[in-house]
N, C-alpha and C positions, 0 to 999 in steps of 0.2 A: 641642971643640965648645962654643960657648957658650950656657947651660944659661937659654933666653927666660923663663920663667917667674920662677926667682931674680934673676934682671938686672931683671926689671918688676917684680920683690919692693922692692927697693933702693932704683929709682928713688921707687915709692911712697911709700920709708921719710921722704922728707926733706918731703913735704906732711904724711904723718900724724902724723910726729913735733913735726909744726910746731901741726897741729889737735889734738894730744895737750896739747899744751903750755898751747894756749887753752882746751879742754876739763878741764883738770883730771885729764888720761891718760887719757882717755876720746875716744880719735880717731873711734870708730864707736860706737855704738848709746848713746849718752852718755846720755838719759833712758828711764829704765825702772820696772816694780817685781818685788818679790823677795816670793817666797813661798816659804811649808813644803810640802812634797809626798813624797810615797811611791813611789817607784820600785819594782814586783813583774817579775819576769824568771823566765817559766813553766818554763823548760829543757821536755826530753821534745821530741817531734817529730823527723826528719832532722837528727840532729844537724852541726851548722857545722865541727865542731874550732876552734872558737874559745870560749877560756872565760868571756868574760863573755856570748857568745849564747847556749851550752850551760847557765850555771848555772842555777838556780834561786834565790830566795829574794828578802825583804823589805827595802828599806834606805829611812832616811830620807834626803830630798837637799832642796837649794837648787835653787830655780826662779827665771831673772829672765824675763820678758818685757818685749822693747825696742824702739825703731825703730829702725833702722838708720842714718838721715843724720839722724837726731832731729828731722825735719820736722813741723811742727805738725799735728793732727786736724784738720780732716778728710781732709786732705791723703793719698792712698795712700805707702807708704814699705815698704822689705824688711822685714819684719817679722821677729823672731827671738826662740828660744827657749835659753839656756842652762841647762845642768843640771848639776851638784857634786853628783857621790857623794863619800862620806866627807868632810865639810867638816871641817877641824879639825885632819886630819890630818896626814901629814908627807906622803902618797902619794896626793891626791885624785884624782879622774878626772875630767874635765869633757867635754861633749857639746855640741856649737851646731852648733845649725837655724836653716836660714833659708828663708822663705816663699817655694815652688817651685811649678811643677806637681808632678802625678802621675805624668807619665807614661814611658818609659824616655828620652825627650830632655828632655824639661821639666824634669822632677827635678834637671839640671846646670846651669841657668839661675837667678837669684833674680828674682822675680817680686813686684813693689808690692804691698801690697794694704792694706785700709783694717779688716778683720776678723780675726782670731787664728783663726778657725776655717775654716782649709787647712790643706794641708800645707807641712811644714818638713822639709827635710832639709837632711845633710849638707853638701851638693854636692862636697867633698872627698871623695875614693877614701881608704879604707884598704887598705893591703896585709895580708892574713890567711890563714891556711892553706888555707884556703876561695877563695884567690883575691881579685882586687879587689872591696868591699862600701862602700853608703854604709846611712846609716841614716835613718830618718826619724822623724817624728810623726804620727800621720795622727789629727784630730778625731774623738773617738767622738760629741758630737753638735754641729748647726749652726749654735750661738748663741754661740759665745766672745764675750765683745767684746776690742776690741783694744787699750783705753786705759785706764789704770792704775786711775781710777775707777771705771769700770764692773768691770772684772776682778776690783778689792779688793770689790765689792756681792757680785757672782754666788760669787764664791770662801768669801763670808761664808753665803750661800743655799745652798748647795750644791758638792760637788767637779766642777771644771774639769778633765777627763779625755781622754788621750791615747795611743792605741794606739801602741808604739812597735816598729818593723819593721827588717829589713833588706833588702837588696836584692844578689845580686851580679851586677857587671856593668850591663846594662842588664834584668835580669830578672823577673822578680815581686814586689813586697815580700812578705814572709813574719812576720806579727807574733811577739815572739818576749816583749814585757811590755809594761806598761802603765803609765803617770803618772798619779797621781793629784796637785793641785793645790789643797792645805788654804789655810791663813788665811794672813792677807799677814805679812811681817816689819815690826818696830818697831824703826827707821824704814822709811819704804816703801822707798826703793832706797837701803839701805845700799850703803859702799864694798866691792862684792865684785868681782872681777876670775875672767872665765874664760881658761883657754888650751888649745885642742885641741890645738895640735903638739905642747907639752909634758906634756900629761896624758889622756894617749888612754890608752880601756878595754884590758883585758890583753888581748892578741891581737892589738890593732888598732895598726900603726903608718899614722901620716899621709903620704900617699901622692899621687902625683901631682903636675900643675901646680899646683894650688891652694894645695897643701900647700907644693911649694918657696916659691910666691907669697907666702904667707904669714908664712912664719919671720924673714924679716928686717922684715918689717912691725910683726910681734906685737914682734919687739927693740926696736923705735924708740918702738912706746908702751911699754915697759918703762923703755927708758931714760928716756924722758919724764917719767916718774910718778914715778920718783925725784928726777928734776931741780924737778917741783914739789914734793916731798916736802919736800926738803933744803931750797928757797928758802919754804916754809911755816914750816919748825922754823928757821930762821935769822930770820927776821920775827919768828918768837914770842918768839925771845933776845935 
C-alpha cells in the first residue's frame, strides 16, 4: 500500500530543498528571534507513563519565535514556537508548536495569526504509552506580541509565559509545566536549527501522517544546509 503521507513528504522535498537552498536552509519559518527561557515540568497529577510528562524538575532551554512563510507584519502568518532542552549536548530534545485552535479539531489545523498570544501546538501525534498525545502552549496572559521587536521589549520588562499541556487523542489539555521566556540571545536569531522527528522528548515517538510528512522534508533541508555550508566554506578558500 502506498504510504500518502511519505510520497507527499518527497514530493514536498524537491520545492523545500530548492527554498532551503535560497533561504540559507531555512525553507520554513526563516526569520525569527531566540531567547533564554526556563522550562519547569510539575510531575504529580494522573500520571501519563511517559517520562518526560511524569518528571519533575527545572531546566534551562532555547526559545525561537518565528513565522512561518516568513511573511512580512502585518501581514497574519503560522506562527510558531520552537524549544531545545539540553542545547549543547550530544541528545537535545526539541519541541515545535504552531499557532492552532483550541479545540479537539482545531488543534490539527495551523491557523494565521498576526499575535504570539494563542495557542500552538504540536499538530503532529506522538505515539506514547498513554496512547496517541499532542502537546501544546497555551498563553498564560493576552499580550504577547508576535514580532521580534516588540517580543525582545516585553521579554526585557518582564517574563513571556507559557502553560505547557498535553492532550491525548482529541481529549482535554492537561497542563503538565510551564515556559518561562527571559532575555533575548546575542545575536537575535542566531543559527539554531530545530527537529522534532529526530529529537522527540523520551517517551514520545513522532507519530502519524504529519510525522511520515515530515521526515523526508526535514532531510532535504538537512541536506540543503550542508550544500550551503560547503559552497560558503569553499568561497571563503
Amino acid at each position: 500500500m502506498v504510504d500518502l503521507p511519505r510520497t507527499a513528504g518527497r514530493m514536498a522535498a524537491v520545492p523545500l530543498g530548492a527554498l532551503a537552498r535560497w533561504r540559507r536552509g531555512k525553507p520554513m519559518h526563516p526569520r525569527g528571534a531566540v531567547f533564554r527561557g526556563v522550562l519547569e515540568r510539575f510531575g504529580g497529577g494522573p500520571a501519563w507513563g511517559v517520562p518526560f510528562l511524569d518528571a519533575s524538575g527545572r531546566e534551562e532551554v532555547v526559545v525561537r519565535f518565528s513565522r512561518g512563510a516568513g511573511l512580512p507584519a502585518p501581514l497574519p502568518d503560522v506562527l510558531g514556537i520552537a524549544v531545545r532542552l539540553g542545547a549543547g549536548s550530544a541528545a537535545p530534545v526539541d519541541l515545535l508548536l504552531s499557532s492552532t485552535g483550541r479545540g479537539a479539531l482545531t488543534r490539527l489545523v495551523p491557523v494565521p495569526r498576526v499575535d504570539a498570544a494563542t495557542v500552538h501546538s504540536s499538530i503532529m501525534a506522538y505515539r506514547t504509552a498513554a496512547g496517541p498525545l499532542r502537546l501544546a502552549a497555551l498563553p498564560v496572559a493576552d499580550d504577547v506580541p508576535s514580532e521580534a521587536g516588540p517580543l525582545v521589549r516585553a521579554a526585557g520588562e518582564r517574563p513571556v509565559v507559557f502553560d505547557l499541556a498535553a492532550a491525548r487523542g482529541l481529549g482535554e489539555w492537561r497542563t503538565f509545566g510551564r515556559l518561562t521566556v527571559g532575555r533575548p540571545a546575542e545575536p537575535l536569531d542566531p543559527d539554531v536549527r530545530f527537529d522534532a522527528v529526530c529529537h522527540p522528548p523520551p517517551g514520545l515517538a513522532p507519530d502519524g501522517p504529519l510525522a511520515r510528512f515530515r521526515a523526508p522534508a526535514y532531510a532535504a533541508a538537512r541536506q540543503a544546509r550542508s550544500e550551503v555550508q560547503a559552497g560558503s566554506a569553499t568561497s571563503a578558500g
